[in-house]
N, C-alpha and C positions, 0 to 999 in steps of 0.2 A: 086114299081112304082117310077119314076125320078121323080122329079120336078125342075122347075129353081126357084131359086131363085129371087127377083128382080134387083140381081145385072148380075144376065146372069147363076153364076156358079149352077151345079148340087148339088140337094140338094139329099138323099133318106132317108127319115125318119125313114126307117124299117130299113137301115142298121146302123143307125146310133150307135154306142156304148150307151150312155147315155140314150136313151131312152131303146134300150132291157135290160139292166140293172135295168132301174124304173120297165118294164114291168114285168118282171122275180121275181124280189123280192116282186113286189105286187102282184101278181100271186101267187107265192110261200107261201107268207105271208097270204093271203085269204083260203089259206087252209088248214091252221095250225089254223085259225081264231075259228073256230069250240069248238076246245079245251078249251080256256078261257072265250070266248064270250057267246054260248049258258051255261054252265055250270054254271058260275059266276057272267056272265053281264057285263063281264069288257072289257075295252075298249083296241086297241093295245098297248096306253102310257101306260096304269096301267098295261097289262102285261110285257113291256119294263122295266118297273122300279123293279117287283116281280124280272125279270129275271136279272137284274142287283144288285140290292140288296141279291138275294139267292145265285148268282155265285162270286159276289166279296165283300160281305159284306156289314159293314159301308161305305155310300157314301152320300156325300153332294146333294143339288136336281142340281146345277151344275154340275157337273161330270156326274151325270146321262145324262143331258140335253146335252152334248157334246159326250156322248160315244156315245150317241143313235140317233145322228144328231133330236131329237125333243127340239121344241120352247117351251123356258122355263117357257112362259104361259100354256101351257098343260102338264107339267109334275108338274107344281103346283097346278093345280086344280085335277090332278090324282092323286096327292099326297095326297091332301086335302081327297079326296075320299075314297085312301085306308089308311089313320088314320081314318075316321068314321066307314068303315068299320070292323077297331079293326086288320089289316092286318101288316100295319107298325106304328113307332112309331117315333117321332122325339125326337133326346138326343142333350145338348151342346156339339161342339167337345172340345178337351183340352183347345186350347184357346178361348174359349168362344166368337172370331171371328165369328165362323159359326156354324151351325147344320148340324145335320146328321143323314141322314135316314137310318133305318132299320128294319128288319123285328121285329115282335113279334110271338110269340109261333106257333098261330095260320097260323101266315104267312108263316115260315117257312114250316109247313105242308103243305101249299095249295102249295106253290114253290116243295116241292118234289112231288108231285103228278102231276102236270104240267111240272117239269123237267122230268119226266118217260114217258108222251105222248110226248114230243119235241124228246127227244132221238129215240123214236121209229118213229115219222115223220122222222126224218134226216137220221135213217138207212133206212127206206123205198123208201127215195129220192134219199139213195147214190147207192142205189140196182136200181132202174130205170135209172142212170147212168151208171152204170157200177165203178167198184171199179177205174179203170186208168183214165176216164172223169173227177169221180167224184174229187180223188186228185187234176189234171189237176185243175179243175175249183175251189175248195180251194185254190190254189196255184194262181190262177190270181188272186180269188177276195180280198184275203191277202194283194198281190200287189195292190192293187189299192184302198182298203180302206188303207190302212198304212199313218199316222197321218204325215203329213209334218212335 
């Protein structure tokens, strides 16, 4: 449905790019929700941070907070959460500038167990696609998350 704007011009919210984008990934993201949420309790930052920490390692709670476009208040209180839960651990980096998070034993285990449910969402999503869509649509959202 159109709508005008109050400046005269036509608005339509549904086609708008930016919103089927939010819509799509929250959608998408709500369904995968299952997997970390009912099983662990944990939140999508604490899984965002599991999944950035187990796929690239040592990272500062910065870099997490910018890969993951989440506010660096809730990636510190998820952080907070998964050190009590014994999941990650905070070490100095070299220069004793900054810290940095990373998994512990335990964590790395729940990361591979949670990485084997995610792989199996993403084939199941690329298979309701179709293999050509689903590249296709890799290949926009690549372009269009890519870091200025």
């Amino acid at each position: 449905m159109s709508a005008k704007s109050p400046s005269g011009k036509p608005f339509d919210l549904d086609r708008f790019l930016p919103y089927l984008l939010n819509q799509a990934g929250e959608r998408t993201g709500k369904r995968f929700e299952p997997a970390y949420r009912e099983t662990h309790g944990f939140s999508r930052t604490q899984w965002r941070i599991l999944a950035h920490l187990g796929s690239y390692g040592e990272l500062t709670a910065a870099t997490v907070s910018r890969r993951s476009n989440t506010e660096k208040t809730k990636v510190s209180r998820a952080v907070a959460a998964l050190e009590e839960g014994g999941w990650l651990e905070r070490v100095a980096a070299d220069d004793r500038r900054a810290e940095l998070l990373r998994l512990t034993t335990s964590g790395h285990a729940l990361f591979d167990g949670l990485a084997e449910q995610a792989v199996a969402f993403d084939r199941a999503l690329r298979k309701s696609l179709g293999a050509e869509q689903a590249q296709a649509l890799e290949t926009m959202l690549r372009q269009l998350a890519a870091e200025d």
